[in-house]
C-alpha positions in Angstrom: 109.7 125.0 54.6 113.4 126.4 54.9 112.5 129.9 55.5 110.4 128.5 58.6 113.5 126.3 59.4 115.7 129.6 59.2 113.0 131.5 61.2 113.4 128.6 64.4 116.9 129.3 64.4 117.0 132.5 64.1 114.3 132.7 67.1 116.2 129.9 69.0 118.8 132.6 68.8 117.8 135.8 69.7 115.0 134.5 72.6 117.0 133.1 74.9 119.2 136.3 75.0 116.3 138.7 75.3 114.8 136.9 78.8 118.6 137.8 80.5 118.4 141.5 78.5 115.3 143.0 80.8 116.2 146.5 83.0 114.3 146.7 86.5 111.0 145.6 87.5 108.9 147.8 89.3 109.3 147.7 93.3 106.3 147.9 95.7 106.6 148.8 99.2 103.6 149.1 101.6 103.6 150.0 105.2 100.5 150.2 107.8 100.0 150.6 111.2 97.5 151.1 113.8 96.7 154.5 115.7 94.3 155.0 118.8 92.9 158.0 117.3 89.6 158.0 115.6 90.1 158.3 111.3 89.1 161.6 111.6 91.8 163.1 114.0 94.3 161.5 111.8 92.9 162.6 108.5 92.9 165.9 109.8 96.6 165.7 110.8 97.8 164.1 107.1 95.3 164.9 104.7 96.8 167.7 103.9 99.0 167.3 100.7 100.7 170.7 101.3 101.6 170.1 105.2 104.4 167.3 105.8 105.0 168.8 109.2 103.8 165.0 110.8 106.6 163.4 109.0 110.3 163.6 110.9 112.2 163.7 107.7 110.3 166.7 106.8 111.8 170.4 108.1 109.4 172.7 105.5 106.6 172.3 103.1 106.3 174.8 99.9 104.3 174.7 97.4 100.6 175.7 96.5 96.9 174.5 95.2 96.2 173.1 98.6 94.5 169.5 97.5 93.4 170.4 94.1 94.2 167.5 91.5 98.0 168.5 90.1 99.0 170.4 92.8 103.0 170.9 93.3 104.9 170.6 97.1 107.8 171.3 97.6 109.4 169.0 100.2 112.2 170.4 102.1 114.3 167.8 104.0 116.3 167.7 107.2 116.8 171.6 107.7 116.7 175.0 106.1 118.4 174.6 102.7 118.3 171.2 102.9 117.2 168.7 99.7 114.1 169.0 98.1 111.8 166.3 96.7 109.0 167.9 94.7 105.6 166.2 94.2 102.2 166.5 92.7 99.0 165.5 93.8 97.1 163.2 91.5 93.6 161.4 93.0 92.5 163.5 96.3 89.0 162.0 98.0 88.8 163.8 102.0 85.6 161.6 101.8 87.5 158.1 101.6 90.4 159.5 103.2 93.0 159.1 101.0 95.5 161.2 98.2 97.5 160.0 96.0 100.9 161.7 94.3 104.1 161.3 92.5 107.3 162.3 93.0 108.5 164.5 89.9 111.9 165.6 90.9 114.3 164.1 93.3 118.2 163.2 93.3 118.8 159.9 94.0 121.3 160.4 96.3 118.4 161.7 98.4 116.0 158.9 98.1 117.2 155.9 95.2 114.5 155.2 93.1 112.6 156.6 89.7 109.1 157.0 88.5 107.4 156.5 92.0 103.8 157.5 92.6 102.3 156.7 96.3 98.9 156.7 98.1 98.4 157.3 101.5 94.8 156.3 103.0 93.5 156.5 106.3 90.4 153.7 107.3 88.7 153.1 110.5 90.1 150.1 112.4 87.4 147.3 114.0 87.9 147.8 117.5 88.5 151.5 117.0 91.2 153.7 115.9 92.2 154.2 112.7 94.9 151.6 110.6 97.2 154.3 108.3 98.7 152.3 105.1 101.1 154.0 102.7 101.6 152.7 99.9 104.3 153.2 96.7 105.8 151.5 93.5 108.7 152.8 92.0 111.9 151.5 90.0 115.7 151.7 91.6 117.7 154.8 90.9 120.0 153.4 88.5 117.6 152.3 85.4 120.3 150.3 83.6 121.6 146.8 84.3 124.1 146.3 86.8 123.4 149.0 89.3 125.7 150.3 92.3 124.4 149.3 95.8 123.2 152.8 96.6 120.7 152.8 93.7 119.7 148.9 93.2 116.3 147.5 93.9 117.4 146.6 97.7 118.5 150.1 98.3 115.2 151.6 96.9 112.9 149.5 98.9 115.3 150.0 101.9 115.0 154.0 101.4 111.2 153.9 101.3 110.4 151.4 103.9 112.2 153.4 106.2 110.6 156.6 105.6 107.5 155.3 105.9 108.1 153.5 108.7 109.7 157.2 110.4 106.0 158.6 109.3 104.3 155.9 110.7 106.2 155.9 114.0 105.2 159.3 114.2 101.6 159.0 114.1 102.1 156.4 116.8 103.5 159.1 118.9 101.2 161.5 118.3 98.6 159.7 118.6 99.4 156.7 120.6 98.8 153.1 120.1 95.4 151.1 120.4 
């Protein structure tokens, strides 16, 4: 009975300081929008894991392995010599229209976050069109308590959302609006 009592207090001790003792929680972000352009014409301009040039952000592309299952890009951002973000391509399916990949090296003063993977699909929309959704989950930049503002959760949602809304934007004007 008293090493049960001891065992209460010693739990009634240590719980209560492990619930405020946790690191980050895993952010999602996702991000759709409707083109007039049949799936198909859109597929054909992003389906391509190793060609970024829709994308703004995006000056050059390296890499190779085309859309075979742990292929590596190379992202090159802004201009010649600019940062990089390098990625590899995990699930492909042209048929369902969608890839998924993972960033494997980036600095987060580039973009804030860690451990992010992301999916980018392309479905027919009723009415026509297509309806492009990217989608990712990552952590903030800073994997410790008490981050700076550049690399807490808000900054890392706020640096995603906003390049996929630039991609998005885009496709709308490429392709125009339904």
């Amino acid at each position: 009975m008293r090493q049960l009592r001891n065992l209460m207090v010693v739990l009634g001790l240590i719980l209560p300081g492990m619930a405020l003792a946790h690191g980050p929680s895993r952010q999602k972000v996702t991000v759709t929008t409707e083109v007039a352009a049949d799936p198909a014409a859109v597929w054909e301009a992003i389906g391509n894991f190793h060609d970024m040039s829709w994308h703004p952000a995006v000056f050059e592309t390296q890499g190779e392995g085309g859309n075979d299952i742990d292929s590596i890009r190379v992202l090159v951002l802004g201009e010649a010599g600019g940062p990089t973000i390098t990625e590899s391509l995990y699930k492909y399916d042209a048929t369902k229209m969608t890839y998924s990949y993972r960033i494997d090296d980036v600095a987060v003063e580039v973009l804030p976050v860690t451990n992010y993977s992301s999916h980018l699909t392309v479905k027919p929309r009723d009415g026509g069109g297509s309806l492009v959704e990217w989608r990712g989950a990552f952590y903030r930049g800073y994997p410790n308590n008490d981050p700076p503002a550049e690399l807490n959760d808000e900054a890392a949602i706020a640096a995603v959302t906003g390049v996929y809304e630039a991609g998005m934007a885009a496709l709308v004007e490429r392709f125009g609006a339904p």
